[in-house]
N, C-alpha and C positions, 0 to 999 in steps of 0.2 A: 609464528603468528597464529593466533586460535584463530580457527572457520568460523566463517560468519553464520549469523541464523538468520534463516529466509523465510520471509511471513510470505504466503501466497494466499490471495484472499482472491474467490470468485464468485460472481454473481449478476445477474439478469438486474435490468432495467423495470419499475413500475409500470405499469401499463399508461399510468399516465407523465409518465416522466419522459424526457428528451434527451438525446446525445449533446447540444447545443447546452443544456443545462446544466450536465456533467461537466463538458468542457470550462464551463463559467466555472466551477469551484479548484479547477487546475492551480491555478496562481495562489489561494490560499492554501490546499494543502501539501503545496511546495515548500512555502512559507511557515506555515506550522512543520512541517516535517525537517528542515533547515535548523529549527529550533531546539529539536530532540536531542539529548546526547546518545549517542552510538549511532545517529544516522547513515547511511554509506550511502547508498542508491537505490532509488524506485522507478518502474516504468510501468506503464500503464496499459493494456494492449484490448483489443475486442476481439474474437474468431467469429467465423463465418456463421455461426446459431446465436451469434448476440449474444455470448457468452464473455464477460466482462473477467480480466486477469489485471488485478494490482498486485504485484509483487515487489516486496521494501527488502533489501539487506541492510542488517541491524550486526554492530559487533558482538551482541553479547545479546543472551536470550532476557535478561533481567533489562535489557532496553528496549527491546519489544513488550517487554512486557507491560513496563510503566507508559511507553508511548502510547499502545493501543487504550490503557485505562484515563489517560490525558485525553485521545482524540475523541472518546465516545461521549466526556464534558463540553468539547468545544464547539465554539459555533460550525467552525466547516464540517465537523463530525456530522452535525447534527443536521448538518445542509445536504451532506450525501449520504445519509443514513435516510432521509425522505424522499428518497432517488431511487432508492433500491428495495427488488423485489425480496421478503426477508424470508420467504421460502426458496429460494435460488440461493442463497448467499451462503461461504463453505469458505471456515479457514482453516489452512494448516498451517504449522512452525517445521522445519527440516533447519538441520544442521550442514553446512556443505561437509560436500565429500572432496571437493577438487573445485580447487579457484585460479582461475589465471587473469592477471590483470595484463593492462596496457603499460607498460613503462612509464609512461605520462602521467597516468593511472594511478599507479602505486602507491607515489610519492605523496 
C-alpha cells in the first residue's frame, strides 16, 4: 500500500471571528471533503495558544493537490478562509513514514 500524504494546515482565528462560527462550517467541509477522490481522514484540533491544527490524510499527493485548489473556489473555502488570521496560517504536505490502522479501519 503507498503512504498516505498528510496536508497539516495551521492557523489563528481573526480577531473578529468565533469558535462558534468555525464550528458552523464543520458539516460542509465534511461534505465537501466526502466529495474529494483520495479523501481518508481529517480532524480538527485547537492547542492551548489558540492555535488551530486541520490535518486531512489524502491517498496520493495529486489529491491533495486538486482538493486544496477545488476548496479555495468553494463556498465553505471561502467561508473559513474569512475566519482566518492569514498571517498565522502555515501548510505543510509530509508523506507518512509509518501507518497503523484499526482493523475495522483498514477495510
Amino acid at each position: 500500500m503507498q503512504p498516505s500524504t498528510i496536508e497539516v494546515v495551521t492557523f489563528k482565528l481573526n480577531k473578529t471571528a468565533t469558535t462558534d462560527q468555525l464550528a458552523a462550517t464543520n458539516e460542509a467541509m465534511s461534505a465537501f471533503l466526502l466529495e474529494q477522490s483520495g479523501f481518508i481522514y481529517r480532524s480538527l484540533s485547537v492547542d492551548e495558544n489558540n492555535l488551530w491544527h486541520d490535518i486531512i490524510y489524502w491517498k496520493t499527493p495529486e489529491d491533495m493537490t486538486k482538493a486544496g485548489e477545488q476548496f479555495m473556489q468553494s463556498e465553505v473555502g471561502k467561508s473559513i478562509m474569512a475566519l482566518v488570521d492569514d498571517s498565522s496560517a502555515t501548510m505543510r504536505k509530509m508523506t507518512a513514514f509509518s501507518e497503523a490502522y484499526h482493523e475495522t479501519e483498514a477495510a
